[in-house]
N, C-alpha and C positions, 0 to 999 in steps of 0.2 A: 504493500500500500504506500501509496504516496505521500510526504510525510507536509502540511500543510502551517506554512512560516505564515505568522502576522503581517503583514504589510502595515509599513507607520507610513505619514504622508510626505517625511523625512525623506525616505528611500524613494518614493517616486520620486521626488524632484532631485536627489543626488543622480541618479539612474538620468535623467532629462539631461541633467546640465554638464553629466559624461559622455551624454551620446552623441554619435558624426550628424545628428540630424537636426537641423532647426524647431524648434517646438515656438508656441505663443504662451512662455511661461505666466505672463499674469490673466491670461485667459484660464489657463488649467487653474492657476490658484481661487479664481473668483467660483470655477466648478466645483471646485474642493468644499470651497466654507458653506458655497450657499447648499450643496448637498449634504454638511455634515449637520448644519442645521436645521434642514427638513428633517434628518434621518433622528432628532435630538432623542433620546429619551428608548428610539426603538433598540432593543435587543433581537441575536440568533436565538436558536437552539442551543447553542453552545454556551448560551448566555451572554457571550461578548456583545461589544457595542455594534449595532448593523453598519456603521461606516466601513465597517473590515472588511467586507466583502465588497464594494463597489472598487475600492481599497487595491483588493487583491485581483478582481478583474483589470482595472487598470494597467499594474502591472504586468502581467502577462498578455494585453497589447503593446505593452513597450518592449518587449522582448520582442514582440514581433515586428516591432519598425512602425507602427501606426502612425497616423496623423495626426495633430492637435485634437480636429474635429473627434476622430476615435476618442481620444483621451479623455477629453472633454464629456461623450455620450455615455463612456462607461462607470464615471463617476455620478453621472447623473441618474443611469435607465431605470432605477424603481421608485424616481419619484414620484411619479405620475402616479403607479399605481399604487404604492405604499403609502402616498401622502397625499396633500390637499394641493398640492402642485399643481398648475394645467399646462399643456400646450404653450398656449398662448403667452404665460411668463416665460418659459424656457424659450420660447421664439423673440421672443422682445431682450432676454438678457446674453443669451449666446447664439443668435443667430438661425437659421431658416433651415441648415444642414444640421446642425446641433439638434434641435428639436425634432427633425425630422427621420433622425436613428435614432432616438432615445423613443418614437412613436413606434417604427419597425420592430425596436424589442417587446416592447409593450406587450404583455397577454392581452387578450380580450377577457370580457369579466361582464358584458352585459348581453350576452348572447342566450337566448333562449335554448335550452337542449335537454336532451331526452334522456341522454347518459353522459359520462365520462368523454368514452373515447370521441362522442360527437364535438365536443369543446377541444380537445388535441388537435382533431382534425381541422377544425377552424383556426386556431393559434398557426397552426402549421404551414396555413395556406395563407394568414396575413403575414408571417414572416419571406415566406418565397416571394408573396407580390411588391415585399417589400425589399428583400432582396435584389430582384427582378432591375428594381430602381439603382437602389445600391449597395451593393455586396459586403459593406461594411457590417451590414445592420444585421448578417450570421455570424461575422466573424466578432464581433460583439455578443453572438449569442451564445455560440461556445467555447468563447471565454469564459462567460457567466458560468456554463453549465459544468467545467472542469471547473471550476472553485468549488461550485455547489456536491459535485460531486468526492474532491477533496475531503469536504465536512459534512460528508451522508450520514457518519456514525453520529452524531446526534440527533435523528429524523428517528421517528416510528419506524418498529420492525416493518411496515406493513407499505408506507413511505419509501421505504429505499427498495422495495421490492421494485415497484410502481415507478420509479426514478429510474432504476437501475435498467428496467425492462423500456422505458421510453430510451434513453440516450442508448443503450446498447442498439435501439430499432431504426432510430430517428437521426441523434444528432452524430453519430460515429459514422457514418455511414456518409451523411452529406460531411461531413472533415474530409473523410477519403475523398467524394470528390469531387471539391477545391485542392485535395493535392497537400493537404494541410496534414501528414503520418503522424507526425511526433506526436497534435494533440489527437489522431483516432484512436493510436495504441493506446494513448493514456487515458481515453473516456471508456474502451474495449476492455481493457484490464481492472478499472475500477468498478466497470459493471459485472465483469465475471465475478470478482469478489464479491459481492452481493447476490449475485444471480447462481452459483454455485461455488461457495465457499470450501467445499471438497477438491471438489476440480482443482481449485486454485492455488489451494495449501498442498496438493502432490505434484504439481508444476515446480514450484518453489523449492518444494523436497528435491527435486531431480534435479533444480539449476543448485541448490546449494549443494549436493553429492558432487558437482561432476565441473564445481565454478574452476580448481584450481589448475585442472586438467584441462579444462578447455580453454582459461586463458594462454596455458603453456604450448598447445595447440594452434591457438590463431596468431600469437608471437613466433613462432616454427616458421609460418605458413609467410607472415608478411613477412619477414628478415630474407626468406627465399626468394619472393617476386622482387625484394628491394634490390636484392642483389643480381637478381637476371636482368633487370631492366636496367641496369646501370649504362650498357651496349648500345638501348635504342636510343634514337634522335631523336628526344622530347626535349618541347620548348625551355622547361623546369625540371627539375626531380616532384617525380610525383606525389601526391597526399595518398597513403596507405592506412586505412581503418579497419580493426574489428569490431563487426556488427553483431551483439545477440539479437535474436528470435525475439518477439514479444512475445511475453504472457498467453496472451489471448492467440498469438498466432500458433504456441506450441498446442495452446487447447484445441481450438480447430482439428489439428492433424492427428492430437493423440483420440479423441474423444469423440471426435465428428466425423473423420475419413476411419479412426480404428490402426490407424499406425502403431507398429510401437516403434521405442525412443529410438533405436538406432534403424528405422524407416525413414527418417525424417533428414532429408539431405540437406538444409538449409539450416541445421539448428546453428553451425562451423559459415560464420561467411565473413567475409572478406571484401573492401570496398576498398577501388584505386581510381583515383581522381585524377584527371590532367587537363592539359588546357584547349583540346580541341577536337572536332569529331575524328579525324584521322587518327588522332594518339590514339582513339580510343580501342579499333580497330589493331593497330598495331600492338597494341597490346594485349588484348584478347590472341592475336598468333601468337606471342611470349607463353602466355598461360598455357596455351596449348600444347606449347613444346615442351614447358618442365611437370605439365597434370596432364594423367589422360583426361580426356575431356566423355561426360554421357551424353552423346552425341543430340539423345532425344530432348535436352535438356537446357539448350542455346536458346535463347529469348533476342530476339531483336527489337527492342524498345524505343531505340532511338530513330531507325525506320520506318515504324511505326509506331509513331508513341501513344501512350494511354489515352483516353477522354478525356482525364484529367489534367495530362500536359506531360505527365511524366516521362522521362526518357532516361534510357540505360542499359545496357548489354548486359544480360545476366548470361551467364554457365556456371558448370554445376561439375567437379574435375574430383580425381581420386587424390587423396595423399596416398606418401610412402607408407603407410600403414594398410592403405585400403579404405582409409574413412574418407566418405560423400563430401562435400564443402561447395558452399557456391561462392561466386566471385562477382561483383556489382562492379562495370566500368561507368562511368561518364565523365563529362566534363564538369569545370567547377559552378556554370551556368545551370545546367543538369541539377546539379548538386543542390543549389540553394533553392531553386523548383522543387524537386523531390524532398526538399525541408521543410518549406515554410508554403508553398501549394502557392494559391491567389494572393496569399500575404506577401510575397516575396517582392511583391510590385513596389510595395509601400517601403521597404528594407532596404532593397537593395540598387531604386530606381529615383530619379529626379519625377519622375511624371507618369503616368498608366496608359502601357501599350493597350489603345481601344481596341485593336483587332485580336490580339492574344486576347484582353480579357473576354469578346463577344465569343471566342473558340470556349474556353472553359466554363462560361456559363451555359450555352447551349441546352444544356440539359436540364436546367429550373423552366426556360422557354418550352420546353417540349413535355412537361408536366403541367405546368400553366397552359398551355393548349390542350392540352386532354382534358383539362378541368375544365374548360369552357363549354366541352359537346358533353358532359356530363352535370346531370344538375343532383347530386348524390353527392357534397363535399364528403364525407367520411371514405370516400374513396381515394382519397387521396393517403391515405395509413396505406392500403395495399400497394398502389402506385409507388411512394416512396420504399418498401419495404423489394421490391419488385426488379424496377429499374435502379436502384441505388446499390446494388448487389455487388460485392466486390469480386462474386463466382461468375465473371463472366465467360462464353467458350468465342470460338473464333469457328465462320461458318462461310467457306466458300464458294462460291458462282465459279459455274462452269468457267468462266473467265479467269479464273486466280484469283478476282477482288476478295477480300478477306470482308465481311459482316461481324463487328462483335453485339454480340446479342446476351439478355443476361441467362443465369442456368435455366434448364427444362421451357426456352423459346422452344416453340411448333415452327413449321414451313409457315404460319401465318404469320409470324413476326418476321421471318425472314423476310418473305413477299412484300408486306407493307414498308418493311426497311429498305428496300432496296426503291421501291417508288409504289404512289397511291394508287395508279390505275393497275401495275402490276398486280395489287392485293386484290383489288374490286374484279377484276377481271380469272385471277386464278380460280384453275379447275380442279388440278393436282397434284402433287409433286413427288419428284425422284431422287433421291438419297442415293448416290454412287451406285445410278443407274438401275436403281430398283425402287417402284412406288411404293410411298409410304403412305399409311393414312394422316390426315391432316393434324392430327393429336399429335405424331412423332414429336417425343422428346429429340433434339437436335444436339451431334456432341460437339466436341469441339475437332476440327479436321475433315468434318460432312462436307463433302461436295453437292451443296442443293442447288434441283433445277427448279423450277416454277414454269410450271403449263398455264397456258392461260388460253382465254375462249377471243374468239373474233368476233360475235355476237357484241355488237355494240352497246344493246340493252344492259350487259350480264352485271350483276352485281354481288355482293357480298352476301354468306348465307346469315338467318337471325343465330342458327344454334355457332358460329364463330366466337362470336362474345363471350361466350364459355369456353373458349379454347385457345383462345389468343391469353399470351400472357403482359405483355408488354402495352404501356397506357398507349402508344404509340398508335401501336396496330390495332385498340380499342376504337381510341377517338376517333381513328378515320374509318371503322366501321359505321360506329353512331351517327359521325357525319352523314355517311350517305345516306342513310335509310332518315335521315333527319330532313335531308335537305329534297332526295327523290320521291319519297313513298309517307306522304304527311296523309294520306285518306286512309293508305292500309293501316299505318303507324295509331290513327286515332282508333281502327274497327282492332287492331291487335289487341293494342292497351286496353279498350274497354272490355274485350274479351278476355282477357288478362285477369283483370278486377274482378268481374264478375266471377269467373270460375272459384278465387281465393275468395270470395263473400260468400256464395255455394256454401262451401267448404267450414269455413269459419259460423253460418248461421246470423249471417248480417245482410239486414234487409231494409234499407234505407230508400225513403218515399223520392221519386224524383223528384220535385220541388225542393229540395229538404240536400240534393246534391252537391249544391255551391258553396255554401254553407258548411257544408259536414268537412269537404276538403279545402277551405278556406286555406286554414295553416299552414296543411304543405303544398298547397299550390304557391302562396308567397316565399314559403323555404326555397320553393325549386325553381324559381323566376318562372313563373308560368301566368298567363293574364287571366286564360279561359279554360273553363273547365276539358276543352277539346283539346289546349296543349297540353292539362294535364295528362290524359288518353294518350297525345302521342307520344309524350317524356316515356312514359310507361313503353309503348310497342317501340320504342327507335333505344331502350338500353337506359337512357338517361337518367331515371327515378328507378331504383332497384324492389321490388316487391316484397322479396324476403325482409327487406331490412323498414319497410313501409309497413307492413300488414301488423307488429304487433302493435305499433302508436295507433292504428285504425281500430285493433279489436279494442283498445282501452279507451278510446274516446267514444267508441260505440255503445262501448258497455256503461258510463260514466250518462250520455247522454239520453237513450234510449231504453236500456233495459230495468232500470229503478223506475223509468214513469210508466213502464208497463206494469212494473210489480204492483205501485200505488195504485193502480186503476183498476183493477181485474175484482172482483167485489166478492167471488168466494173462491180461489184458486180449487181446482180439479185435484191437485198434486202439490204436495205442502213440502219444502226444504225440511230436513230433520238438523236438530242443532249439533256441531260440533267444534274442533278445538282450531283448527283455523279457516281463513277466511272464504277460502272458496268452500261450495256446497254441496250436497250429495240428495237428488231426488230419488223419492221411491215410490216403484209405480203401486205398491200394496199398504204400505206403513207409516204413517205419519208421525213428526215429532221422537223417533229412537234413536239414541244415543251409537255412535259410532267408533271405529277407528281404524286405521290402514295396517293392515297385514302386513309383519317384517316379511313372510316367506317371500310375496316377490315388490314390495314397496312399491303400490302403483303411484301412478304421479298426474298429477291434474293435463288430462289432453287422451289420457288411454283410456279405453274402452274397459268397463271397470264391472263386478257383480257383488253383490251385497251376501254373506252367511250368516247368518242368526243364530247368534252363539245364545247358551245355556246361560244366563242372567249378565253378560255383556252389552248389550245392544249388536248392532252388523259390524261384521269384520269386512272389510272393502278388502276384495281382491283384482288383479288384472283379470282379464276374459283368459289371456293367456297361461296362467298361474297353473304350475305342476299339478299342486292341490286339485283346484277346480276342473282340471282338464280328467283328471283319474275317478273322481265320481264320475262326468260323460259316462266314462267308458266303462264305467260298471252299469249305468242303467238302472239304480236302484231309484224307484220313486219316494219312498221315504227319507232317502238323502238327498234326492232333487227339490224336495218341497223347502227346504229349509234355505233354498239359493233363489234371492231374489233380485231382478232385473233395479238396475240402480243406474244413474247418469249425475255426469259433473253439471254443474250449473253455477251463475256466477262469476265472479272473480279472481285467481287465486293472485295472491300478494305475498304470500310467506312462501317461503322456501321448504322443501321437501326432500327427506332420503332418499335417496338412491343409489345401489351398489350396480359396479363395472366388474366382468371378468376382462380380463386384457391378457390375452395369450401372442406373445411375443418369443423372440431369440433374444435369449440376454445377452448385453451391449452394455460397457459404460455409457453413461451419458442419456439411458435409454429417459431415465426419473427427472432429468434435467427438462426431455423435451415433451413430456408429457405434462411438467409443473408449467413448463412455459406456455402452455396451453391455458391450462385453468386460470393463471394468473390473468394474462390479456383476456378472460372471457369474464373474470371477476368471480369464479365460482371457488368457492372453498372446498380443500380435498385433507380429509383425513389422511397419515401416515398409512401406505400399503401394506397390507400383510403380503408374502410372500411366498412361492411353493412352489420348488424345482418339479417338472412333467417328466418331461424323458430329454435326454443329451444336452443340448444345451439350451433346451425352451424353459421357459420362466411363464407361471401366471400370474399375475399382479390383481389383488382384489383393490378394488379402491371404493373408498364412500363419500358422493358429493353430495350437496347441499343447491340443488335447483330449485325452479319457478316451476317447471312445467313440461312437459314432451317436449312440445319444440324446441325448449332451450338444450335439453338434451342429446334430441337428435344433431343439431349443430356442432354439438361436442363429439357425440358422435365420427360424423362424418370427417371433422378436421383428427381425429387419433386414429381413426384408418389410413390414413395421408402420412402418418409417421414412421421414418423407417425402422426394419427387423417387427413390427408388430404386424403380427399371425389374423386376429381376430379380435373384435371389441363388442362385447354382449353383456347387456342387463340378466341378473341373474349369477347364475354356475354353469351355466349351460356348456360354455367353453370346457371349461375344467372338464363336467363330466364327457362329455366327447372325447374328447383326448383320452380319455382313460378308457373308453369302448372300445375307441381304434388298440387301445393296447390291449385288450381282451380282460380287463380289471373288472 
């Protein structure tokens, strides 16, 4: 862990008044007082005075060469929200840029929402469009968040969960790419600590076993190259560095790919800097001549360099021993890019190459336009989580062109990558000359073709949207069906609706229409009730994530005035211990409760047993129990099983146990928590029980709302690797032990 210095305001200005760089010290100083007296009175977590933290942001933009303006916004950015501060003082006393990144930071905090993640997603997307303007206003933001994340351990267990799971998703991920390493390792590492503190403390265990040996190692290693290179014609004697592995990056390979420690060829590497792209070259022959080189294992970075700007020749050579080691060439231009990312403008430049930076942002632009043919901000969580992937593969056109595309891209992301009409127009495509279906996961070194129709008409299919992974090859789906098919787009959507109204038992008077989706017709920029239709048939307004705000405001609006009105109900709720309700088509007013043997859950199809001075025992239809009376047939155990249904609300949460029959895997508990956590579901510690060789069943017990929310969880722990099968119940367990003949 990262060990977190005080920052006095001492040390900024001694740090200002060392640096090669002009700063407007009595500007910074007037940011200082007039923030430290907003800030008067407030305390951390940690107890200290809240100035320490604007404090400590500061600072770690001056390390990175900022601007006055920086300097300036990061001593100022939670006044606004922390304090009685506005805008408009901070634009009249520092200026129209000043206030205008200290706005970009800014959370939103009056936004109407449904859940959590729907306010992230918003935050998310006022920082990109702010971004967008000026790219300060992230690199201010994760400053902020490596401080915050520095002083997690005094935050609720439950806090740093939730912290640790956003920046490990969110903000590490946009560091990578702006180019910005130093602070992705450091936010990647502090959220492993948090996010699996096992993991982390046996990483630690293996650098502290093996620190003395591997510095004696990469000291071996550079004294060799220093000494071979002595021969070539370099403009300088070269910069020679030993680089460790990050943390999080040893995690990845041991824990995620399944490596063990001596798999991992890059834990040994080695970085030689010179002053030009030839040297670099030439020196890479050097290396080659005194290491073998693994051949598969040569990266050309610098001829094609990253999206983020990076460039550098990696290989990957044997020592006299035998041991793997990579070797990192560039220049010292290279170098300070692969340092300090988009920062390195402000650090190490008089002025901001406009065309370099319009290159490396590109990719906030191309998220912000997918958010435009999408009226579902929360999609913008999957988008970022998506395209921001540092597992990208490299995916070939017959031509040689290389496509990088992020992991598990289809030929549909290919297609739209390479151009729109190409996408809108594909039929189907060929994978080194053999058709693949359109799902094809894509690896890296695919030679993809794309077929496409001559039919002028042809367009995009609706089932694509579900198969395209990239916002990209989304957006310009949605587009077209948005912009050619607005009649089908309104008869889809409304047939859309209706079916999930069917289904759910929501029967809303046409007059009574406009009204009822008022809300999210304004959430999803829609004027009329027909754009709302077409948002729905063209992708835009997502269903799934619509339909439970619809059943609650139905239920809220509609089903209490029918309760009041009805003057002797047919069929009377019987009372019990939480909030949703159980009709009985025979019994009125009996006391209840829900059966451990299969814990049904408000949404399943449920039968009532009349226990001996209990009131009903609520089982599933599906329920071992109730299934094995069926099949005996006896009418005096049938009479005692009556027809019962949910009705109602439910609001409280509910048991439910998981068999999860998987291949045991480290890491397997990590990505299974990582689930529950981002779904917000509580899960009891797993009991555990080897099957046969190396399969593991995992019983788990969560704490849901209801089927649906179930089945979601569900469907996302199928998607998780080495897991076999995921069933309510034992059902799992006892199969496996049939197939063994037990």
């Amino acid at each position: 862990m990262t060990e977190d210095r005080v920052v006095t305001f001492e040390m900024i200005m001694e740090k200002i008044l060392t640096s090669d760089k002009q700063y407007d010290n009595s500007k910074i100083i007037s940011a200082y007082h007039f923030a430290a007296k907003a800030h008067e009175g407030q305390f951390r977590s940690s107890k200290q005075p809240y100035i320490i933290h604007p404090l400590a942001v500061a600072d770690l933009l001056l390390d990175l060469g900022m601007d006055t303006d920086t300097i300036c916004a990061a001593l100022l950015h939670d006044v606004v929200e922390d304090t009685p501060v506005t805008d408009e003082q901070l634009r009249e006393l520092f200026g129209k840029s000043v206030a205008a990144l200290v706005d970009g930071v800014t959370k939103l905090t009056q936004i109407p929402v449904f859940k959590q993640d729907q306010k992230k997603a918003e935050n998310i997307l006022k920082m990109l469009l702010a971004m967008d303007k000026d790219v300060r206003v992230m690199i201010i933001k994760l400053c902020d968040r490596m401080h915050n994340m520095r002083t997690l351990q005094f935050r609720p267990e439950h806090k740093q969960q939730q912290t640790a799971y956003e920046t490990m998703n969110v903000y590490a991920p946009i560091a990578g790419r702006l180019g910005m390493k130093q602070i992705q390792e450091e936010l990647e590492t502090l959220s492993l600590y948090y996010l699996d503190p096992f993991g982390y403390s046996e990483i630690i265990k293996q650098f502290d076993n093996t620190r003395e040996e591997r510095q004696q190692f990469i000291e071996a290693i550079k004294s060799r190259i220093a000494e071979a290179l002595k021969a070539a014609p370099l403009q300088q004697a070269p910069e020679i560095q030993g680089r460790p592995k990050s943390i999080y990056g040893m995690y990845k390979k041991l824990y995620k790919e399944h490596r063990n420690f001596d798999q991992i060829y890059d834990k040994y590497a080695v970085r030689v800097i010179v002053d030009t792209v030839p040297e670099c070259y030439m020196v890479l022959g050097v290396i080659h001549q005194i290491y073998k080189p693994l051949m598969e294992r040569i990266k050309d970075w610098i001829a094609r360099p990253k999206e983020n700007g990076y460039q550098s020749l990696h290989t990957t050579v044997l020592g006299r021993e035998g041991i793997p080691f990579e070797v990192q060439i560039r220049t010292r231009e290279m170098h300070k890019t692969a340092e300090y990312g988009i920062a390195a403008h402000w650090k190490y430049k008089q002025g901001v190459e406009k065309d370099n930076m319009e290159e490396q942002l590109a990719w906030v632009r191309k998220i912000l336009e997918a958010q435009k043919t999408s009226d579902d901000p929360d999609e913008i969580l999957t988008t970022l989580k998506i395209d921001l992937s540092p597992d990208n593969i490299m995916v070939m056109t017959p031509k040689g062109d290389a496509i990088t595309l992020p992991l598990e891209a289809t030929p549909i992301d290919f297609a739209y990558k390479i151009h729109t009409e190409i996408g809108h127009k594909m039929i189907f495509a060929r994978v080194e000359g053999r058709m693949v279906p359109l799902d094809y996961k894509l690896r890296t070194g695919d030679v993809c073709e794309i077929v496409t129709s001559k039919d002028a008409s042809k367009g995009p299919n609706r089932a694509w949207m579900n198969i395209a992974k990239t916002s990209e090859a989304k957006a310009k789906i949605r587009a077209w069906f948005k912009k050619e098919n607005r009649q089908d787009n309104i008869i889809a959507g409304k047939t859309m609706l209706e079916k999930e109204f069917r289904k759910s038992r929501i029967r809303i008077p046409e007059e009574e229409m406009d009204n009822f989706f008022s809300f999210d017709m304004k959430r999803h920029n829609c004027n009329t009730l027909e754009d709302f239709y077409a948002s729905i048939g063209y992708g835009g307004v997502s269903l799934n994530k619509l339909m439970p705000r619809l059943k609650e405001r139905y239920l809220k609006l509609y089903c209490q005035e029918e309760e009041s009105t009805k003057e002797e109900p047919l069929i009377r709720p019987v009372e019990r211990t939480t909030t949703s309700q159980i009709i009985l088509d025979e019994i009125r007013d009996c006391e209840h409760k829900l059966a451990k043997c299969c814990n049904p859950l408000y949404g399943d199809e449920i039968v009532g047993f009349v226990t001996r001075g209990h009131g009903l025992s609520i089982h599933r239809t599906d329920c071992i129990n109730y299934r094995a009376v069926l099949g005996r047939n006896q009418p005096e155990e049938l009479e005692r099983w009556l027809a019962v249904q949910w009705t109602g609300n439910n609001s409280e949460k509910m048991r439910t146990d998981l068999d999860i029959l998987a291949y045991d895997r480290v890491g397997l508990m990590f990505d299974i928590s990582a689930i529950m956590k981002e779904a917000g579901i509580s899960m009891e510690v797993p009991q555990s029980h080897k099957v046969r060789g190396n399969k593991i069943l995992l019983v788990i017990s969560l704490q849901v709302i209801n089927k649906n929310q179930l089945t979601g969880i569900l469907q996302r722990l199928e998607k998780v690797r080495s897991i076999i099968s995921v069933e309510r119940s034992s059902t799992a367990y006892h199969r496996e032990k049939e197939k063994r003949g037990e």
